[in-house]
PANUMI-50427 format. One record per residue: residue in three letters; x, y, z of N, C-alpha, C, O in turn. Coordinates in steps of 0.02 Angstrom, whole numbers. Example, Ala and Ser with C-alpha at 12.3 -4.5 7.8 and 13.67 -1.06 7.14 Angstrom:
<rs>
R     r      nxx      nyy      nzz     caxx     cayy     cazz      cxx      cyy      czz      oxx      oyy      ozz
R   ALA      660     -284      390      615     -225      390      660     -165      390      712     -166      423
R   SER      642     -112      354      684      -53      357      645        2      394      670       57      402
</rs>
This chain:
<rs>
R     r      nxx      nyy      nzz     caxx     cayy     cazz      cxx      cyy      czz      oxx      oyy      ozz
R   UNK       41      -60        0        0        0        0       43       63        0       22      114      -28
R   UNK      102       61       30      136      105       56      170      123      -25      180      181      -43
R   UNK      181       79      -56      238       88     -110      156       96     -174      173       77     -230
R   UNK      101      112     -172       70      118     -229       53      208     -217       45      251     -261
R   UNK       52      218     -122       60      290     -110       98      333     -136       77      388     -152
R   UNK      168      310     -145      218      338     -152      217      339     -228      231      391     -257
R   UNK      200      276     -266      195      280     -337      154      354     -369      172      385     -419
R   UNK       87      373     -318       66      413     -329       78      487     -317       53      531     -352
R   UNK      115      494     -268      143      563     -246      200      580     -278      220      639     -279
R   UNK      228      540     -303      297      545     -297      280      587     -382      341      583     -394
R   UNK      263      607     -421      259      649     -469      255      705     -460      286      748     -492
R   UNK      203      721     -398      165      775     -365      209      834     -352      200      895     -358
R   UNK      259      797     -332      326      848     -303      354      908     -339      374      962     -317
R   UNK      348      876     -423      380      926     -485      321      967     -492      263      945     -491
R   UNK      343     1044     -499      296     1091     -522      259     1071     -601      198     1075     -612
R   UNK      324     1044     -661      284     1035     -724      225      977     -712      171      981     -742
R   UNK      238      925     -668      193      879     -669      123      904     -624       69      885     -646
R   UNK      123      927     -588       59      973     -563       37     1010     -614      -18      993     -636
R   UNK       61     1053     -636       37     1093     -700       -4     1038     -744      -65     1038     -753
R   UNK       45      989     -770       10      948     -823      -57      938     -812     -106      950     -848
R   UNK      -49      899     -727     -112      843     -714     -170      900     -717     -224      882     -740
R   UNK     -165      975     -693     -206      977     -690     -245     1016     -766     -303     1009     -784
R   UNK     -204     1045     -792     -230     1041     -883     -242      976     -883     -294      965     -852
R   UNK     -218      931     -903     -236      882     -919     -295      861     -884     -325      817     -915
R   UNK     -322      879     -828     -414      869     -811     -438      900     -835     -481      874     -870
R   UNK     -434      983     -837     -470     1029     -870     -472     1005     -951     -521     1019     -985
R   UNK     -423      973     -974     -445      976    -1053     -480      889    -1062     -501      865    -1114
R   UNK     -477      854     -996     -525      788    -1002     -585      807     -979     -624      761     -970
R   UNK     -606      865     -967     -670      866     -960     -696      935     -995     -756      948     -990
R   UNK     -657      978    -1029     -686      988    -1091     -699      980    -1165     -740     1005    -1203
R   UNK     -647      936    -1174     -667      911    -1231     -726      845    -1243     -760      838    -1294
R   UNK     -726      815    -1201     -792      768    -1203     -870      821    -1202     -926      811    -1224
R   UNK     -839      874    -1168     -914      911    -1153     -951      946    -1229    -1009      957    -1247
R   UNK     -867      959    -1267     -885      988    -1330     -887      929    -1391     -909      938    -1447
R   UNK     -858      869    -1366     -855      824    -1412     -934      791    -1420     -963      786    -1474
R   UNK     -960      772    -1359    -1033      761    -1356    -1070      781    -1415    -1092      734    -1449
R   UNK    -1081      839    -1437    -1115      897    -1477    -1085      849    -1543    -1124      809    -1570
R   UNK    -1033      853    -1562    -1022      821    -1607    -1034      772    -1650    -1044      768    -1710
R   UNK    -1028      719    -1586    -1019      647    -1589    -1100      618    -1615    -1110      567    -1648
R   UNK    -1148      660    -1593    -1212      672    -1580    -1249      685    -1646    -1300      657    -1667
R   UNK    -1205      746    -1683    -1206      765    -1742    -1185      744    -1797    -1185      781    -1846
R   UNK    -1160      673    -1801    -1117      643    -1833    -1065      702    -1857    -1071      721    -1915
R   UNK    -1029      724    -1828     -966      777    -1850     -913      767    -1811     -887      813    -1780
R   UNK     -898      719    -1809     -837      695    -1762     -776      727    -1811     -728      756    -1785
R   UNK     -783      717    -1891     -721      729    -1909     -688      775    -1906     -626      783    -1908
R   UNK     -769      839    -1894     -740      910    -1896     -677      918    -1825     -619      937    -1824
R   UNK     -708      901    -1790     -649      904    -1735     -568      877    -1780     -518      913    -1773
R   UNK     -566      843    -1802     -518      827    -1827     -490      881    -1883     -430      894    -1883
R   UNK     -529      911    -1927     -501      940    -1954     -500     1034    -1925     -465     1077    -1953
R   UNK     -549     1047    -1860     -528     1098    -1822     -445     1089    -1792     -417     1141    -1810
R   UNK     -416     1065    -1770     -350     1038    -1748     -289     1046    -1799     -231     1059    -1783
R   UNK     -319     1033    -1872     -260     1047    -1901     -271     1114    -1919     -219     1146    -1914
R   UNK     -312     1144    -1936     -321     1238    -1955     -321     1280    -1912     -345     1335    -1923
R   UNK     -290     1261    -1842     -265     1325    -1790     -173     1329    -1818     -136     1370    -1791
R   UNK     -149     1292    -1864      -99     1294    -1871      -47     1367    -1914       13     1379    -1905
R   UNK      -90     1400    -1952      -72     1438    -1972      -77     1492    -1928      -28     1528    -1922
R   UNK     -131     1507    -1894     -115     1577    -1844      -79     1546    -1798      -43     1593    -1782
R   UNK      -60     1496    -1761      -16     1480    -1723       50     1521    -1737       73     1566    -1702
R   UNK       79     1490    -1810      123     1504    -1827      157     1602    -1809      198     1636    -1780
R   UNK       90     1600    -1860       88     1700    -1859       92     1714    -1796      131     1762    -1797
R   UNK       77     1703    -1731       70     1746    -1669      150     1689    -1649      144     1686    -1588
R   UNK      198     1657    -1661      240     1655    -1644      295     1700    -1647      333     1728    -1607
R   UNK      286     1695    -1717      324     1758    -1769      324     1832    -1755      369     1873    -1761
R   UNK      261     1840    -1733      235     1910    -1724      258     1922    -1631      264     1977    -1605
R   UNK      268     1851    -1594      278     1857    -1512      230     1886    -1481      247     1934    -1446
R   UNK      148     1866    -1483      109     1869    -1470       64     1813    -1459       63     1765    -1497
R   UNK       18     1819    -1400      -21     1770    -1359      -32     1706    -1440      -58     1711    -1495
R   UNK       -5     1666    -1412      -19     1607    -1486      -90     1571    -1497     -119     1552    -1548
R   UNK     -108     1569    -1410     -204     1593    -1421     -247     1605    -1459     -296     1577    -1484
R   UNK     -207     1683    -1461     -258     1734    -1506     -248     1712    -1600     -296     1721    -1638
R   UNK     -202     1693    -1617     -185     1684    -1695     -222     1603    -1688     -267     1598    -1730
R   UNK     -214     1543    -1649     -262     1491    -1632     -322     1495    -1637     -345     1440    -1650
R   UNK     -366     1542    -1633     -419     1561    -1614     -447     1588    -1689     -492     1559    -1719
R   UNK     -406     1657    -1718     -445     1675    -1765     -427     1620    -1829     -465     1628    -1877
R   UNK     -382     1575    -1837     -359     1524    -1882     -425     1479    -1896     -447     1454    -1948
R   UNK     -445     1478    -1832     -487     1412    -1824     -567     1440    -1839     -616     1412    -1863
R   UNK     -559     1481    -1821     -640     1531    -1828     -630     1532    -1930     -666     1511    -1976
R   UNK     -576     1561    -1928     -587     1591    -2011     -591     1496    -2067     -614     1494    -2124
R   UNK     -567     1436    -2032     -605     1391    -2059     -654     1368    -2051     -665     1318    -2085
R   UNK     -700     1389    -2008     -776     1372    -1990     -802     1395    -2041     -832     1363    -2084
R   UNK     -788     1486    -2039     -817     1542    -2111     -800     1483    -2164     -849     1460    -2193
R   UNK     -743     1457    -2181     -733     1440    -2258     -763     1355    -2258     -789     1321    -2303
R   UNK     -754     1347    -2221     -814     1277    -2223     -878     1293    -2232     -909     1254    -2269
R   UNK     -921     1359    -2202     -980     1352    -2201     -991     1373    -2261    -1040     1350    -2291
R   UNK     -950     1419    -2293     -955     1458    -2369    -1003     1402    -2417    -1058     1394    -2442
R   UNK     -917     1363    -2405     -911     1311    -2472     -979     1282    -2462    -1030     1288    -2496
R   UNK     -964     1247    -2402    -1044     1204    -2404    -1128     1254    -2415    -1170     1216    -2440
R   UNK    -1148     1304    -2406    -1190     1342    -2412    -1191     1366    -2505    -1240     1368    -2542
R   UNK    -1114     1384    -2523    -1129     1432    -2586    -1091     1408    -2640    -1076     1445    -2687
R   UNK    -1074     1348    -2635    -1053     1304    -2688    -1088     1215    -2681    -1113     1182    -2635
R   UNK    -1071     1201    -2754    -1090     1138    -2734    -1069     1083    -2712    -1092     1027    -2721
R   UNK     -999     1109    -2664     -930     1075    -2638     -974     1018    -2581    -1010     1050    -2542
R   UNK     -977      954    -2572    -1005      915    -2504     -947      938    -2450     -888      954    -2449
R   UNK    -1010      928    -2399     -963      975    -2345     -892      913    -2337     -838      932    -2316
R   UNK     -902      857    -2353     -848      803    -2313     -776      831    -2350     -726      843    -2317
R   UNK     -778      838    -2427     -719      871    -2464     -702      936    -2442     -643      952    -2444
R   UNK     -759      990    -2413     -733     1053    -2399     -699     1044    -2340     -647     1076    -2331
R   UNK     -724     1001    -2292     -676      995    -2199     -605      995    -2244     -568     1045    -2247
R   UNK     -588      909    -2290     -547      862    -2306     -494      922    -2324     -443      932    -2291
R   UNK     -518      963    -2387     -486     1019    -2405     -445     1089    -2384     -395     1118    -2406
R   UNK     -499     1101    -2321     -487     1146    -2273     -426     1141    -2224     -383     1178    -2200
R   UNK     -448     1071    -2220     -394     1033    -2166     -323     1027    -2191     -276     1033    -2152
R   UNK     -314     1015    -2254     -229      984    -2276     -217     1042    -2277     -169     1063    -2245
R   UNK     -267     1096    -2323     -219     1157    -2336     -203     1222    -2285     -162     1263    -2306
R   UNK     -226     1229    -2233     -223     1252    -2167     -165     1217    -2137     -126     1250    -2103
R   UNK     -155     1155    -2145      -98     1103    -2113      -28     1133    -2137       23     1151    -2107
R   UNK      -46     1132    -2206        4     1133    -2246       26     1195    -2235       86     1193    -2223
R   UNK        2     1255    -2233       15     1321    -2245       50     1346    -2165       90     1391    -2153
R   UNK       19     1298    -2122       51     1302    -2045      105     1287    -2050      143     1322    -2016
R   UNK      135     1233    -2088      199     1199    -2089      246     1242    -2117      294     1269    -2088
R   UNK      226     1248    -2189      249     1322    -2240      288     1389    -2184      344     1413    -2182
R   UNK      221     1400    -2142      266     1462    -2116      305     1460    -2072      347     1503    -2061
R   UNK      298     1406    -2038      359     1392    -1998      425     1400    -2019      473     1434    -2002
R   UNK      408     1343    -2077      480     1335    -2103      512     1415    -2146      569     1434    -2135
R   UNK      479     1442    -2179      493     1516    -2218      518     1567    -2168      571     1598    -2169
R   UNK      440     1570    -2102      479     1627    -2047      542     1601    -2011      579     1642    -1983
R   UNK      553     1551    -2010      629     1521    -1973      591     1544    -1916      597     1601    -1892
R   UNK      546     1494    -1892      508     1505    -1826      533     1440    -1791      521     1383    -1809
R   UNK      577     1464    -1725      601     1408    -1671      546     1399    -1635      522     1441    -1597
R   UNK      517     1322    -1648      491     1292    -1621      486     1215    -1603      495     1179    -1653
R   UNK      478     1192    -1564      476     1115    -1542      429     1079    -1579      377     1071    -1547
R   UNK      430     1059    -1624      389     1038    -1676      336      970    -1663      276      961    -1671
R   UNK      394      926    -1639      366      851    -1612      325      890    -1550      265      904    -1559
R   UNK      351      905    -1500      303      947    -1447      246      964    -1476      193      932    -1471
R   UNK      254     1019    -1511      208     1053    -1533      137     1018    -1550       81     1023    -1524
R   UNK      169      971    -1617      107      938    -1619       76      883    -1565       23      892    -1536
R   UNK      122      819    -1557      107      784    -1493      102      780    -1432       84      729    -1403
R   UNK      124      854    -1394      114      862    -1341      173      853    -1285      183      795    -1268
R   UNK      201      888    -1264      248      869    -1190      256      918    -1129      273      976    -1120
R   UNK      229      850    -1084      221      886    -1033      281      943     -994      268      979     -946
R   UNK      331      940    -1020      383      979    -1001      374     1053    -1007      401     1093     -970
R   UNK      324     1072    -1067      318     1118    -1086      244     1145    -1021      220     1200    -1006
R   UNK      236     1100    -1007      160     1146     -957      189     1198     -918      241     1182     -890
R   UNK      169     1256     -908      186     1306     -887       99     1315     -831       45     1286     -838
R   UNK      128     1380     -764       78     1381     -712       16     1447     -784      -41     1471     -782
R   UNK       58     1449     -818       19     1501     -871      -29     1466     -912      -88     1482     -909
R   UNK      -12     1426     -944      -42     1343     -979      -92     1334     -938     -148     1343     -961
R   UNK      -84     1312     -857     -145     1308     -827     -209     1356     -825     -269     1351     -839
R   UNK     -166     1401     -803     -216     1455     -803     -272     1484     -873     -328     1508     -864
R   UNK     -254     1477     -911     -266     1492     -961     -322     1433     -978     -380     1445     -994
R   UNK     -297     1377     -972     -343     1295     -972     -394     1308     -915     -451     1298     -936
R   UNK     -393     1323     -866     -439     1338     -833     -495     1411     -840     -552     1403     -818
R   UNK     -481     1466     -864     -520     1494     -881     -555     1493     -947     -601     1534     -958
R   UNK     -538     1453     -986     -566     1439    -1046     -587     1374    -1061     -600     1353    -1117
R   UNK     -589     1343    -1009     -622     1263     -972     -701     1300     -955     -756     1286     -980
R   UNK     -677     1372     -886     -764     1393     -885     -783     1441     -923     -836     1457     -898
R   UNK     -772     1483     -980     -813     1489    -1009     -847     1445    -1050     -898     1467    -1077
R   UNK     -829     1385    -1062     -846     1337    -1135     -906     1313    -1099     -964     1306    -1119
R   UNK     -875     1299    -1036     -917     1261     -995    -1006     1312     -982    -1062     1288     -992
R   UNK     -993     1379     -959    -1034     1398     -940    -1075     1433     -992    -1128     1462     -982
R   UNK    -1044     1426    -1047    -1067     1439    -1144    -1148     1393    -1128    -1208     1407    -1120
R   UNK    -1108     1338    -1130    -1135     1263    -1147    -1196     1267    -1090    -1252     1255    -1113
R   UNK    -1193     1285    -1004    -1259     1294     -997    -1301     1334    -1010    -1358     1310    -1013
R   UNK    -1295     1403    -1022    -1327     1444    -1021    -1368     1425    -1091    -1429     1433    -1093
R   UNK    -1326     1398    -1155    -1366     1380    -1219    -1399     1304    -1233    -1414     1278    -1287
R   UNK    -1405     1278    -1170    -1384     1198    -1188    -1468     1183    -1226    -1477     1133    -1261
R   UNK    -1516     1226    -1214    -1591     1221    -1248    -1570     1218    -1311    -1580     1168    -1345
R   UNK    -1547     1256    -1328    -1545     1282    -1372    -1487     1247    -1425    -1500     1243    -1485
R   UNK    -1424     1223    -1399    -1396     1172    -1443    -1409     1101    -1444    -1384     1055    -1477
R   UNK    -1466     1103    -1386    -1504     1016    -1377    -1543     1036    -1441    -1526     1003    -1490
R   UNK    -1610     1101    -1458    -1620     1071    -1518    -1582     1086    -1577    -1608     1072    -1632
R   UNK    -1519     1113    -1576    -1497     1122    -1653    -1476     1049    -1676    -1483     1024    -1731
R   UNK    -1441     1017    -1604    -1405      949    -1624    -1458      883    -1641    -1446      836    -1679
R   UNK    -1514      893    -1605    -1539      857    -1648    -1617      858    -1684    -1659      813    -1691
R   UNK    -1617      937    -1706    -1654      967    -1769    -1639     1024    -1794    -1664     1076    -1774
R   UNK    -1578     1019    -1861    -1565     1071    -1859    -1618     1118    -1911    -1631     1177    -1898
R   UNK    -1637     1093    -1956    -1700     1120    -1991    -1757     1130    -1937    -1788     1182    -1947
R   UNK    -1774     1098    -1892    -1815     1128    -1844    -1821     1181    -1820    -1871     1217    -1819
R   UNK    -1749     1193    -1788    -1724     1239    -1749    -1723     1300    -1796    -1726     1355    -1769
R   UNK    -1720     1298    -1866    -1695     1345    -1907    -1773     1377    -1939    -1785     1428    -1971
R   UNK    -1826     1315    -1910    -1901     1329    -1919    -1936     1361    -1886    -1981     1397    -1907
R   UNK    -1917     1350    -1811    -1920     1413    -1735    -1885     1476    -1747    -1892     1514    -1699
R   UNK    -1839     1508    -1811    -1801     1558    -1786    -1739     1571    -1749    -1711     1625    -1737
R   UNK    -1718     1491    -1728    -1659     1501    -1698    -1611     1511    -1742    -1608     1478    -1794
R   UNK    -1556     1572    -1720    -1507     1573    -1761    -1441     1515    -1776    -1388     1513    -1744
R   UNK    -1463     1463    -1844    -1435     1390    -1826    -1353     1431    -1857    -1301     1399    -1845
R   UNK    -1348     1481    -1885    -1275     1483    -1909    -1235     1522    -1856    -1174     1514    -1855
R   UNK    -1273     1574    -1801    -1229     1575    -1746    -1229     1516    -1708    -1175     1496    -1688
R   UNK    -1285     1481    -1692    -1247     1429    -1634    -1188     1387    -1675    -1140     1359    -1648
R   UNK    -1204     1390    -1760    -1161     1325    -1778    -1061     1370    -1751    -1010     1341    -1734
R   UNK    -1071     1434    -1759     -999     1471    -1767     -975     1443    -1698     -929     1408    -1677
R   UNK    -1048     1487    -1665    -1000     1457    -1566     -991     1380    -1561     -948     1359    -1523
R   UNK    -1032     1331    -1603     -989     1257    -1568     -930     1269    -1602     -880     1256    -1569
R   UNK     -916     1297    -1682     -854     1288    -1695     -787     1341    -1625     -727     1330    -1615
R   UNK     -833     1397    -1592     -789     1430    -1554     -761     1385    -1512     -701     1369    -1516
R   UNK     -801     1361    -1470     -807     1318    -1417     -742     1258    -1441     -696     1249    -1402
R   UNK     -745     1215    -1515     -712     1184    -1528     -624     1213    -1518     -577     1186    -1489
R   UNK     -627     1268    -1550     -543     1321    -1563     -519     1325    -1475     -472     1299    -1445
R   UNK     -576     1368    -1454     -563     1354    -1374     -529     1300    -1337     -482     1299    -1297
R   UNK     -569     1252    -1366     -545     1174    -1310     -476     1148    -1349     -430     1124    -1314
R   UNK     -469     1153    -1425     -396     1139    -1441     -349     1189    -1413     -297     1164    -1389
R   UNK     -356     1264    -1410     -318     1304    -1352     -286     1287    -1304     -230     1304    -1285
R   UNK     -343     1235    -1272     -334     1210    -1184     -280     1165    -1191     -223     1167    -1170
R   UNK     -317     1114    -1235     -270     1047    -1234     -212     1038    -1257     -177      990    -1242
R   UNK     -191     1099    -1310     -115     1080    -1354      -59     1069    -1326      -13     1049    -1361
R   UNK      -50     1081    -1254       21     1091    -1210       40     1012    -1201       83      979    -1229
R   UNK      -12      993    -1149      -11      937    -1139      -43      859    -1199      -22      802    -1194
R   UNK      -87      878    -1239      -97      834    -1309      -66      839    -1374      -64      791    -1413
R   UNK      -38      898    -1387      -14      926    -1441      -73      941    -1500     -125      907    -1493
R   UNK      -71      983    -1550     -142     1003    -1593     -165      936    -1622     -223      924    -1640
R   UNK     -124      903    -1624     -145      819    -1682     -168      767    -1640     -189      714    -1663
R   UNK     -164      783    -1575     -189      721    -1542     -242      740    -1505     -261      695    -1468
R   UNK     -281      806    -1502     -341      821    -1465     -389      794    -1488     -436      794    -1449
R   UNK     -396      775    -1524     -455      752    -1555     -464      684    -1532     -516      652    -1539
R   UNK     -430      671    -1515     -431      582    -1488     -483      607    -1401     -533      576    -1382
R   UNK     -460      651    -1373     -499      660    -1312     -575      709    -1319     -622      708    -1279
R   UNK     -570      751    -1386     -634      761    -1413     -675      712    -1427     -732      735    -1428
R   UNK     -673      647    -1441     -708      585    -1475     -704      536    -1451     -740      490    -1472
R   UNK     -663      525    -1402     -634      452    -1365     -689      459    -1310     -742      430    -1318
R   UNK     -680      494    -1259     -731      490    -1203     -809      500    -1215     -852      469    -1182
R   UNK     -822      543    -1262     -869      557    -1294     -928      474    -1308     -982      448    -1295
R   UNK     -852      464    -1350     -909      393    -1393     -906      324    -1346     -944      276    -1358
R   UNK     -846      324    -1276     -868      289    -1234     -930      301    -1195     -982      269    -1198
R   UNK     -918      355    -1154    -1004      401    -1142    -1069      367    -1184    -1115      333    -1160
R   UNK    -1059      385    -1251    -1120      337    -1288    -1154      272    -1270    -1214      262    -1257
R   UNK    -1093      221    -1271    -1102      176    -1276    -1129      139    -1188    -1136       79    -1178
R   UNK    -1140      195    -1134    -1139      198    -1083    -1202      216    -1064    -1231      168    -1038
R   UNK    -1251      290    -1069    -1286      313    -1090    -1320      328    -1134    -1305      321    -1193
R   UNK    -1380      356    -1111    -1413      357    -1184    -1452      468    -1189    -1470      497    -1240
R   UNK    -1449      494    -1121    -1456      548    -1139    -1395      584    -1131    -1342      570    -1103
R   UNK    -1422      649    -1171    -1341      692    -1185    -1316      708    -1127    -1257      700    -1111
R   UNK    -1363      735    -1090    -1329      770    -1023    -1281      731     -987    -1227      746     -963
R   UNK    -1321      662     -991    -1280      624     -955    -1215      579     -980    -1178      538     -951
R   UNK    -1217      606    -1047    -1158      567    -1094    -1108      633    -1087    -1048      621    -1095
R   UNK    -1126      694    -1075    -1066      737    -1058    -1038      736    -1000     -979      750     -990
R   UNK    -1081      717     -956    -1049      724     -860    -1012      645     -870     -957      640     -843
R   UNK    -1038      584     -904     -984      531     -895     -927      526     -950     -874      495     -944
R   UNK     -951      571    -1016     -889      574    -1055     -849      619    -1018     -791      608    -1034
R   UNK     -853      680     -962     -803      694     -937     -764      650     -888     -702      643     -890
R   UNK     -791      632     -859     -758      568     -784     -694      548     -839     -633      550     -836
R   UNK     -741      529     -886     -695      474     -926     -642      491     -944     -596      450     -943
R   UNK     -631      564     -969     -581      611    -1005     -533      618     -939     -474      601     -945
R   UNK     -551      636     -891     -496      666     -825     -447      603     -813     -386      603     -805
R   UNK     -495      548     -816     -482      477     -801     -404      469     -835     -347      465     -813
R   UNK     -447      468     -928     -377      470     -954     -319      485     -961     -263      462     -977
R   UNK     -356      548     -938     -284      610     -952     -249      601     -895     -190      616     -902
R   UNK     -266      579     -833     -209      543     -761     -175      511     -795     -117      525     -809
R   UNK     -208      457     -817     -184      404     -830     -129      400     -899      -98      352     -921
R   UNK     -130      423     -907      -98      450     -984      -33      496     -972       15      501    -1011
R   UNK      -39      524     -918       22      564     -899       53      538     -854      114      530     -857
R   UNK        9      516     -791       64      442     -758      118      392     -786      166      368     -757
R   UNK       97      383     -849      117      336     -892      170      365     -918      226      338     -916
R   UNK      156      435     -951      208      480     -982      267      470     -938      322      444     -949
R   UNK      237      501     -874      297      516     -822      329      439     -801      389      452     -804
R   UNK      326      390     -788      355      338     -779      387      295     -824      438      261     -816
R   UNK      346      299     -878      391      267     -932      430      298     -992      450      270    -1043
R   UNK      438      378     -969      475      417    -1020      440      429    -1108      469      426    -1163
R   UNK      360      444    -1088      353      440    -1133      307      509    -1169      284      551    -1129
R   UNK      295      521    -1253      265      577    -1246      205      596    -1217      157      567    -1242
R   UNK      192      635    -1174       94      651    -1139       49      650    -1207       -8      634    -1193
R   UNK       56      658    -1257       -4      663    -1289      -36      593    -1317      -96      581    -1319
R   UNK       15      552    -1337       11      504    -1362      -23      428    -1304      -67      386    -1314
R   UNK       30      444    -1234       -2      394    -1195      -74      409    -1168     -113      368    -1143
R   UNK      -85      489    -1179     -156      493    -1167     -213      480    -1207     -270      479    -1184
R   UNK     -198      471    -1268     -225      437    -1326     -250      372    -1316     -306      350    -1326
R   UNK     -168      329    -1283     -197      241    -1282     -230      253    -1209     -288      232    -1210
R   UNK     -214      275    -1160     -254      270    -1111     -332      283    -1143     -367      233    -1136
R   UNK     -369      345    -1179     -417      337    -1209     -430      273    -1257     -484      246    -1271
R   UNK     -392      264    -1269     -411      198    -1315     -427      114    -1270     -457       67    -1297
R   UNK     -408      112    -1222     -390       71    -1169     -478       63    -1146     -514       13    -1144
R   UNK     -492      136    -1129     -534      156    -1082     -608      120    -1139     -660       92    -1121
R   UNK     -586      135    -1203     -666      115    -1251     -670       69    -1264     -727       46    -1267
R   UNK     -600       16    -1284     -603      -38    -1285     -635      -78    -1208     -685     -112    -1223
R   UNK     -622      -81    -1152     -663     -104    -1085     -711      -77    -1101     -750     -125    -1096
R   UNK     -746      -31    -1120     -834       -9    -1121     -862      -62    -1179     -910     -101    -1182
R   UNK     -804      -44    -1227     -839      -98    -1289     -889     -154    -1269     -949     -163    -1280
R   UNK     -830     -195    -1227     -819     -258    -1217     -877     -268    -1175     -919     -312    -1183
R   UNK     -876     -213    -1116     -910     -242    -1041     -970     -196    -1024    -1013     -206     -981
R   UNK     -964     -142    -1070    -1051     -106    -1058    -1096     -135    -1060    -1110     -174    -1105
R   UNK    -1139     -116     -994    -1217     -138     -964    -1255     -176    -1009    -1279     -233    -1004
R   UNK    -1257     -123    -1068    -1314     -133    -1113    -1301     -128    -1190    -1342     -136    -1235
R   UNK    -1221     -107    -1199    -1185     -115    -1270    -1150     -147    -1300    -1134     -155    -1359
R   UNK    -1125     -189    -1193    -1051     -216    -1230    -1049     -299    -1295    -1086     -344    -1314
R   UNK     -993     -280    -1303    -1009     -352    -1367    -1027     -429    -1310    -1070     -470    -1326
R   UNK     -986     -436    -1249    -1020     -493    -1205    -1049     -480    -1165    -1036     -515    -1116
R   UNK    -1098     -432    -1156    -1122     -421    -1110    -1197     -382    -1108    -1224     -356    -1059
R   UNK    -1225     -388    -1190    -1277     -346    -1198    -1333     -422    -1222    -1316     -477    -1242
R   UNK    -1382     -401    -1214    -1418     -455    -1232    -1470     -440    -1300    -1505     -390    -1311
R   UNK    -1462     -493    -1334    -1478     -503    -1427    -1570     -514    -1406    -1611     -523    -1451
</rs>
């Protein structure tokens, strides 16, 4: 007992590893909260391709030595605009406009790196290391943990019916192309939180991982966001414990820890799992 105590404290001690663990809760329990919405919406991919199009303002607010936030933020907003374009005012399907949006945002992130001779940790960057968590990282993860969070109650009527009627909702008068901008905000936001400790390429695994365990767990939303979060904090311990003991990168072991975590739901859920649900 004594030596599983110590297994556990004994990280506690380093300032970066406090920092991590606790981003690393704040971004396991907001990205399931925003992944929900998604997962719900069949738009899981967009998360995926939000992650690679913060890459170009990243770049720019390095270059420029300014909050890398703020160039994160409008990068990711200005591909929502060009996704919603295409799909609204051409006859582009939205799956090619994400697909499109996504490489060339990727690409153009990469581009300026390499042109501005911008020093940066690249493997970090994208995959995540906890070395880099800063008490600023936290902070920052935590105030943009509660606004997403307190976004999400104050509208949750209201993105309960966009997510699942959005012609409905658009039949009441609700404005479906601002709420659609704020989930994409909400999305730019939570890759914000998570990049320190996940890196931009691997958030999406904790946007969708806890999320679609949650599913397979529950069956209403509310309650697929309060257990897709458990699930997310879960991981993200567990994922950085792992980091820290076996020398390895945080973003990636927090990945298989999510992966770990869906495979056991697969298997052993109440009422989903493959041995354990009844035909």
């Amino acid at each position: 007992m004594f030596y599983v105590w110590q297994w556990i404290t004994e990280p506690l001690g380093l300032e970066f590893m406090r920092n991590a663990l606790i981003a690393g809760g704040l971004a396991g329990i907001i990205c399931p909260a925003i992944g929900c919405f998604l997962i719900v919406q069949r738009m899981a991919l967009l998360g995926d391709v939000m992650t690679h199009t913060v890459m170009p303002g990243m770049a720019i607010a390095f270059f420029y030595k300014i909050d890398v936030a703020i160039g994160a933020f409008i990068s990711g907003i200005s591909s929502a605009f060009l996704i919603a374009w295409l799909r609204s005012q051409t006859r582009v399907k939205v799956d090619a406009a994400m697909a499109l949006t996504s490489s060339s945002f990727f690409a153009i992130g990469i581009l300026l790196i390499s042109l501005l001779k911008i020093k940066i940790d690249l493997h970090g960057f994208l995959f995540g290391d906890i070395l880099s968590v800063s008490s600023t990282d936290t902070v920052r993860a935590a105030i943009i943990t509660g606004v997403v969070l307190m976004a999400i109650a104050m509208f949750y009527k209201q993105l309960l019916f966009y997510t699942f009627d959005r012609t409905g909702a658009q039949a009441l008068g609700l404005p479906v192309n601002l709420i659609y901008l704020g989930l994409m905000a909400g999305v730019t936001l939570t890759i914000i939180a998570s990049m320190q400790t996940m890196g931009v390429v691997l958030v999406v695994s904790l946007l969708v991982g806890p999320a679609i365990t949650a599913y397979l767990l529950v069956k209403e939303l509310h309650h697929m966001i309060f257990v897709g979060a458990g699930i997310g904090v879960m991981a993200s311990a567990i994922g950085l414990y792992t980091s820290y003991y076996l020398n390895l990168p945080s973003g990636p072991a927090i990945v298989l820890s999510v992966l770990v975590l869906f495979l056991l739901t697969l298997v052993f859920s109440p009422s989903q799992g493959l041995l354990t649900r009844t035909k």
